[in-house]
PLY file of the C-alpha trace (Angstrom):
ply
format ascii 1.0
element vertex 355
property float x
property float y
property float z
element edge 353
property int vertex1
property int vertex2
end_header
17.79 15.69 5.83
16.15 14.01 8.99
15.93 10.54 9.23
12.48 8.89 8.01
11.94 7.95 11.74
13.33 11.53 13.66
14.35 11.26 17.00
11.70 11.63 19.83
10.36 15.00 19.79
10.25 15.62 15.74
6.66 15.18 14.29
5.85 15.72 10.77
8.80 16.96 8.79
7.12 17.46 5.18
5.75 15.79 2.36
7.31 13.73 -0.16
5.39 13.56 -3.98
2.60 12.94 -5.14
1.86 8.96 -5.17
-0.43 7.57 -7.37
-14.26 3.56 18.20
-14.47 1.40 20.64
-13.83 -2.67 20.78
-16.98 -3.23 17.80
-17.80 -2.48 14.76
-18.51 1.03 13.86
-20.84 0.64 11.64
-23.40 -2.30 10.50
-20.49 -4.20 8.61
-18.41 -6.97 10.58
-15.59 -6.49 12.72
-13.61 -9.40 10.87
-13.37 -8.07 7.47
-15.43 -11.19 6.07
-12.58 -13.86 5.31
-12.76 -15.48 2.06
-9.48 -17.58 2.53
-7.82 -19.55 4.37
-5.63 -18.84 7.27
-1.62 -19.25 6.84
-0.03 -21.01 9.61
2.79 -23.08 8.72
2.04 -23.97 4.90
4.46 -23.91 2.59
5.55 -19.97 0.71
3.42 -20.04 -2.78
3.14 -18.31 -5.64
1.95 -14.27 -5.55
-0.35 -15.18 -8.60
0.45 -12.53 -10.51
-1.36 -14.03 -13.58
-4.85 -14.15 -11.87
-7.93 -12.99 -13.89
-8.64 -8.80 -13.37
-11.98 -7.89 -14.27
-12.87 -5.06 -16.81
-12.53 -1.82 -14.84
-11.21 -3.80 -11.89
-7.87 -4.05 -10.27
-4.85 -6.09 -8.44
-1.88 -4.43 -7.11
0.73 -6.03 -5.21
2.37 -3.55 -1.97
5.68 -3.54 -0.16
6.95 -0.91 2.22
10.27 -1.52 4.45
12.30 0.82 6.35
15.84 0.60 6.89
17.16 -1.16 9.95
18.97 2.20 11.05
15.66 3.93 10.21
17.86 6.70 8.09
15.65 5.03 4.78
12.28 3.72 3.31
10.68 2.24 -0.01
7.41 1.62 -1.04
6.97 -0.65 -4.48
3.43 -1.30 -6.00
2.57 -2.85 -8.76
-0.53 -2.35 -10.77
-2.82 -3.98 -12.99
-5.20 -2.05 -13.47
-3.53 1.08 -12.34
-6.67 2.31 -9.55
-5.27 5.73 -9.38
-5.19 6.42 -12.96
-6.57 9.37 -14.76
-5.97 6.96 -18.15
-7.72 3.88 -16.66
-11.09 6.55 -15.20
-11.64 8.21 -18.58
-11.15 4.59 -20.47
-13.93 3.50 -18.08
-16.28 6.26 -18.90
-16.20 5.37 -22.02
-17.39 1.73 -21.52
-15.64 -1.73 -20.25
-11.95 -0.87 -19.86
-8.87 -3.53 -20.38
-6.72 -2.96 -17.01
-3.91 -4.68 -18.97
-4.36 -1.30 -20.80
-3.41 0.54 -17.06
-0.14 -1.00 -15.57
2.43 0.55 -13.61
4.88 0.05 -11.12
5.09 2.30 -8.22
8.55 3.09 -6.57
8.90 5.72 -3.94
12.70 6.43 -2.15
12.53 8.48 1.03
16.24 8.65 2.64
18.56 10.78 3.78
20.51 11.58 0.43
17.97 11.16 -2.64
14.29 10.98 -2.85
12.79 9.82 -6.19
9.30 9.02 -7.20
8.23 7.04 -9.77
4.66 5.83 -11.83
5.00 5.60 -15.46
1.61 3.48 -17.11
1.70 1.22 -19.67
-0.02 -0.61 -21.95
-0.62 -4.28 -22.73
2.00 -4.66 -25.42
4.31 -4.15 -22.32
2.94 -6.77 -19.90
3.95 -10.07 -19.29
1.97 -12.13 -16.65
2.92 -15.95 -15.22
1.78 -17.27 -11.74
4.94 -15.78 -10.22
6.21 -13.34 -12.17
5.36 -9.98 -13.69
7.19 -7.80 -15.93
5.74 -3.95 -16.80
7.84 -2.56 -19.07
11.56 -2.78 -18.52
10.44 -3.36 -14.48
9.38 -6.71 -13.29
8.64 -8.86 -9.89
9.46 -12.47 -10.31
8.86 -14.98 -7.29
11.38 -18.20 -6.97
12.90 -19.64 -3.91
10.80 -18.28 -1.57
11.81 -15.20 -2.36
10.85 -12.15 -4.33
12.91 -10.26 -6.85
11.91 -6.69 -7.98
13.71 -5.51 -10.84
13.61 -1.85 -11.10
14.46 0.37 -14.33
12.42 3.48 -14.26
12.30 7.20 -14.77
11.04 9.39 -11.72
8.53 12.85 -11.95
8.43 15.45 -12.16
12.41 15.69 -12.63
13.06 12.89 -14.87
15.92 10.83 -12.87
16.92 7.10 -13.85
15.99 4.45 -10.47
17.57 1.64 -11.34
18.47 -1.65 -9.05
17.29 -4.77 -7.01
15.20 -5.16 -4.39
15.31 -8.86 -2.86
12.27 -9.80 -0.34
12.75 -12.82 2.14
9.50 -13.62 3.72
9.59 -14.28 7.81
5.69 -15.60 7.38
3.61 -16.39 4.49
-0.47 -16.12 4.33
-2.85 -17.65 2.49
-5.67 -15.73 3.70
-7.84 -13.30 1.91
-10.22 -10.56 3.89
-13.27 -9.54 2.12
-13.47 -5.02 2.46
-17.17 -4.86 1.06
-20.30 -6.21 1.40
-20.73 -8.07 -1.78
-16.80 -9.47 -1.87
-15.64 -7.39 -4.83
-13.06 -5.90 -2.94
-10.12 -8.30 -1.19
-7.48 -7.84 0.71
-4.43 -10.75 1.28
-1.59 -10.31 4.00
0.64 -12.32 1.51
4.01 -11.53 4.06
3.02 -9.28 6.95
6.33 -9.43 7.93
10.15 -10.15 5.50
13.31 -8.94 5.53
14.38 -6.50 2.46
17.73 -5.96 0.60
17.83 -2.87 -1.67
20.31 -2.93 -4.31
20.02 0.29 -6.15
22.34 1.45 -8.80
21.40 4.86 -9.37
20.78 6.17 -6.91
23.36 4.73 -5.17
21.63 2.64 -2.23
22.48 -0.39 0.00
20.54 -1.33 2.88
18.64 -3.65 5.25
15.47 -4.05 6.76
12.40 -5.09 7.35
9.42 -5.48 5.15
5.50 -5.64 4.47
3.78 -7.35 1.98
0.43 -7.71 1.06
-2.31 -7.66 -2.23
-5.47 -6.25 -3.06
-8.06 -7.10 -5.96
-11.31 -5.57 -7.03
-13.88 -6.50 -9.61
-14.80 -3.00 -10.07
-13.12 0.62 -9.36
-12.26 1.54 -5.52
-14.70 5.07 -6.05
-17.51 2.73 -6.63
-17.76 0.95 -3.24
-15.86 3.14 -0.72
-15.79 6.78 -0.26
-12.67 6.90 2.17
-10.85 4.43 4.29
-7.74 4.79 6.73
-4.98 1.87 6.81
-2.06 1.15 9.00
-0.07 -1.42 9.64
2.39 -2.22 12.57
5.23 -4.72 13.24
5.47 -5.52 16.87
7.29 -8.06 18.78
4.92 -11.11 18.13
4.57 -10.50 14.35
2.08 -7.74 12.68
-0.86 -5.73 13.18
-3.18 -4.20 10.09
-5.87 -2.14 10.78
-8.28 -1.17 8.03
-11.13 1.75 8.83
-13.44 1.48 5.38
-15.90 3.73 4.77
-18.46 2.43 1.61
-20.89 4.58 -0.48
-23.63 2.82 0.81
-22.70 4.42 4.27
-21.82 1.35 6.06
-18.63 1.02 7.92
-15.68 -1.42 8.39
-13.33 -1.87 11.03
-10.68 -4.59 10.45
-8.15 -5.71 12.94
-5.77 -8.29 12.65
-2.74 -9.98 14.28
-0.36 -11.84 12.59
1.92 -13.84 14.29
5.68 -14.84 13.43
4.92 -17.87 11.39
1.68 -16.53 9.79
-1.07 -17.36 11.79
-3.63 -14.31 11.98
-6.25 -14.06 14.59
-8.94 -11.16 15.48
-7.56 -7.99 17.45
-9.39 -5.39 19.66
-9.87 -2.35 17.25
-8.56 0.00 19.68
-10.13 3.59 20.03
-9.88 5.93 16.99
-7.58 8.33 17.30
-8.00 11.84 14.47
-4.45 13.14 13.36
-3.48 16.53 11.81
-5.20 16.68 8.30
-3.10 16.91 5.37
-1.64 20.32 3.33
-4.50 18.90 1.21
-7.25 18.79 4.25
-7.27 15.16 3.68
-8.81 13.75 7.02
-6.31 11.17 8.64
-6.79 8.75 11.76
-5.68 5.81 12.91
-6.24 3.43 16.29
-4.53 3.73 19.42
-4.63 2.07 23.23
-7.32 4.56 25.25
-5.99 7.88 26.56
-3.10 7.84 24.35
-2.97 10.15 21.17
-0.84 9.17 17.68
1.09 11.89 16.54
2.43 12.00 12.72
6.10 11.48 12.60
6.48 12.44 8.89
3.89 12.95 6.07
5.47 10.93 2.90
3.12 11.63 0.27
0.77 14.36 0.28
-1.66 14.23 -2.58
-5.38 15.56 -2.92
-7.00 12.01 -2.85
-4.09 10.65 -0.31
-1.61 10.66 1.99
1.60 8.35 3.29
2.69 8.96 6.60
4.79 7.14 9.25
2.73 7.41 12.71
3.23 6.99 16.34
0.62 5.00 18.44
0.35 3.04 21.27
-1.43 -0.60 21.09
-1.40 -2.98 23.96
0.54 -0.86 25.95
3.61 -0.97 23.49
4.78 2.17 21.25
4.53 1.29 17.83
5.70 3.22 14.62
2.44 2.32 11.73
2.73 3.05 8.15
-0.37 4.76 7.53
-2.71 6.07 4.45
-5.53 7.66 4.17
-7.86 7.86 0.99
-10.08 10.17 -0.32
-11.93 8.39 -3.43
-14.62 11.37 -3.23
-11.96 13.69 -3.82
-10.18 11.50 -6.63
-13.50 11.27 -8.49
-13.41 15.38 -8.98
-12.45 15.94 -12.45
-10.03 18.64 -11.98
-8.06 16.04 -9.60
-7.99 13.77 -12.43
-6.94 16.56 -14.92
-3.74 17.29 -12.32
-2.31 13.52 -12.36
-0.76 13.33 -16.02
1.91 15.71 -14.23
2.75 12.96 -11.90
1.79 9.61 -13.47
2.80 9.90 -17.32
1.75 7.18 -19.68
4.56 5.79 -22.50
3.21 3.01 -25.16
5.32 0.87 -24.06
0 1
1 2
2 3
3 4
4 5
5 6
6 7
7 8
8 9
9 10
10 11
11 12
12 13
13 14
14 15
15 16
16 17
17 18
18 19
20 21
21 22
22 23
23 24
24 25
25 26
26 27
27 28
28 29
29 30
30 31
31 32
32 33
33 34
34 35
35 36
36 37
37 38
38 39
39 40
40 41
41 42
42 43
43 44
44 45
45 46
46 47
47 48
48 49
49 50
50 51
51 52
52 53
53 54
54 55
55 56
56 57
57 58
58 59
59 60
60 61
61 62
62 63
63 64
64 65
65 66
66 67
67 68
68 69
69 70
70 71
71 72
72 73
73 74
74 75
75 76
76 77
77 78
78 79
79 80
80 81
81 82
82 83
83 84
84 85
85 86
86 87
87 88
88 89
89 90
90 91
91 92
92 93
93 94
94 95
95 96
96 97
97 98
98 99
99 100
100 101
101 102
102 103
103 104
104 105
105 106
106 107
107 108
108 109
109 110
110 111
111 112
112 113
113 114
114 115
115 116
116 117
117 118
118 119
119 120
120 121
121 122
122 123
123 124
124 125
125 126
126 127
127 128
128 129
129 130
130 131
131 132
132 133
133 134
134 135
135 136
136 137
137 138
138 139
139 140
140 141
141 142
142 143
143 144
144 145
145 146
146 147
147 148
148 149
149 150
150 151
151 152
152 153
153 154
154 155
155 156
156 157
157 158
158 159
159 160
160 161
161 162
162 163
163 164
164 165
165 166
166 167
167 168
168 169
169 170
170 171
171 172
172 173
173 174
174 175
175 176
176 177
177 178
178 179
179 180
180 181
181 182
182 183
183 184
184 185
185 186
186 187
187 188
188 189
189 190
190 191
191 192
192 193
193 194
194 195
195 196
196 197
197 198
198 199
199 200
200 201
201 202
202 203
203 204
204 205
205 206
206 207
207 208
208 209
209 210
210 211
211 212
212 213
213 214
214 215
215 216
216 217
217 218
218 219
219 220
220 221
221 222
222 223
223 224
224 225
225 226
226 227
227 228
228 229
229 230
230 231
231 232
232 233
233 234
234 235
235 236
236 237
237 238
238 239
239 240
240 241
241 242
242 243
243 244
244 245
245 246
246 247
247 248
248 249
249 250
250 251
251 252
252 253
253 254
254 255
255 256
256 257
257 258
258 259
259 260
260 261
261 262
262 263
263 264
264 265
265 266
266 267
267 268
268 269
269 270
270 271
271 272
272 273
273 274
274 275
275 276
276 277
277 278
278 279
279 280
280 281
281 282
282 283
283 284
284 285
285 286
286 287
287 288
288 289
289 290
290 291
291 292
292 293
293 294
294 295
295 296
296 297
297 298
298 299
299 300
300 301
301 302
302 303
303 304
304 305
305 306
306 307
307 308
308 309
309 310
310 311
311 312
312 313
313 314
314 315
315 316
316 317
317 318
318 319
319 320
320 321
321 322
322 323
323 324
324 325
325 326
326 327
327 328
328 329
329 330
330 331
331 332
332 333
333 334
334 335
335 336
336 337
337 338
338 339
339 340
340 341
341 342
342 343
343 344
344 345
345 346
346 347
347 348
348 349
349 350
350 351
351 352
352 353
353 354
């Protein structure tokens, strides 16, 4: 198998599983996301607040990608409360106020060289333990202490069932505090808890051990995604001064987003240029993808991770400020993930056990 960043020349070498402009706005929505917190700089590491009130039918989930340092591996880890993508959690809904301690789930996607395993198996509230810096979902749980993050991992991967088992140890290099409103009315936030860490796995089966570097970040909602966005594209960057996120939002209302942000080594975060948009290969899915890129240079797809019919994981090439940069990127559909026959496919992919 290729490595998860090919050499120079390789674009786009498959999908993995199913998962769960110009320098202004472009749209009538701000350029600055609305911020509804307060910047980092150099304040103390804190708790991740994994205990922090979810709203019937809302959300929080807590995101980490890394890549190896030898670029031969990856990881993404999310954990949900109020599991967004869940077929479970959307009929619940339509059936009145849902509990999304009903709807958790952790998230764990391997992409390497040897194995590749996929995993998002919900559960229910009897299964759920919550403190300010911990969180346990079934036999799986995140716990913050010395400003550091442990992810305990014991789950069984789809659609071959496979045991991932193991550590994964997060060591912030800069810690937020800051919180970016993604809609109008602030029911949808966004915190850059560590833009940038450095990750140990520790995986028993499979066997992994590696090194790299990390991303970190939270998002909460007071209400479903598919009610206040129709699409949006994401990426985010590490470059030599510290991070760059981009968010493109698209809401049902028809008003746009565009969110730029640098974030430097020790957490500050300032405003960015935008960039000009840049429109990648869609998906096997024909799930639109873009991203942002310096003018007169095009991003290419390196590899397509996840290829679902709402959404799509890639690693992507781009250009910002005159530097090549390699962005993890996704791109969601929430008009496609609100088609009932999409929802009817996901039980394959995200099963849900009682406890």
């Amino acid at each position: 198998m290729d490595r998860i960043v090919p050499p120079s020349g390789r674009h786009d070498q498959g999908a993995g599983p199913l998962p769960c402009g110009g320098q202004r706005p472009s749209g009538p929505g701000r350029a600055d996301g609305g911020a509804v917190g307060t910047d980092g700089g150099n304040e103390p590491p804190f708790e991740p607040r994994f205990d922090q009130p979810v709203a019937p039918g809302g959300y929080a989930w807590w995101y980490i990608d890394a890549l190896s340092d030898d670029g031969r591996n990856g990881l993404t880890l999310i954990a949900f409360v109020g599991s967004v993508f869940s077929p479970y959690y959307a009929w619940a809904r339509a059936r009145g106020p849902a509990d999304p301690l009903d709807h958790c789930a952790l998230n764990v996607a391997i992409y390497g060289e040897r194995d590749e395993r996929w995993t998002l198996t919900e559960r229910g509230r009897s299964a759920v333990h919550r403190t300010a810096s911990s969180l346990t979902i079934g036999p799986s749980s995140l716990a913050w202490s010395d400003d550091a993050l442990t992810i305990a991992i014991d789950e069984v991967s789809v659609p071959i069932p496979s045991r991932v088992r193991g550590k994964v140890r997060i060591h912030p290099q800069a810690v937020t505090r800051a919180a970016f409103m993604l809609d109008a009315h602030g029911r949808h936030r966004w915190r850059p808890i560590a833009p940038r860490a450095r990750i140990q796995v520790m995986l028993e089966r499979p066997v992994l051990r590696w090194l790299g570097t990390a991303y970190v970040d939270a998002n909460t909602g007071d209400e479903p995604l598919e009610h206040a966005f129709t699409r949006w594209h994401w990426s985010r960057a590490h470059v030599t001064d510290g991070t760059i996120v981009l968010y493109d939002v698209e809401r049902r209302d028809g008003s746009q987003e565009s969110l730029a942000k640098r974030i430097d080594t020790v957490g500050r975060i300032e405003d960015t240029p935008t960039w000009i948009v840049t429109t990648l290969p869609k998906t096997r899915w024909l799930i639109p993808r873009e991203t942002r890129s310096d003018e007169r240079h095009a991003a290419t797809v390196i590899r397509t991770l996840e290829d679902a019919p709402f959404y799509a994981r890639s690693m992507v090439s781009s250009r910002l400020n005159g530097a090549p940069v390699v962005m993890m990127h996704e791109s969601l559909s929430l008009e496609r993930f609100r088609r009932p026959l999409v929802k009817l496919m996901l039980p394959f992919r995200m099963p849900r056990v009682g406890r």
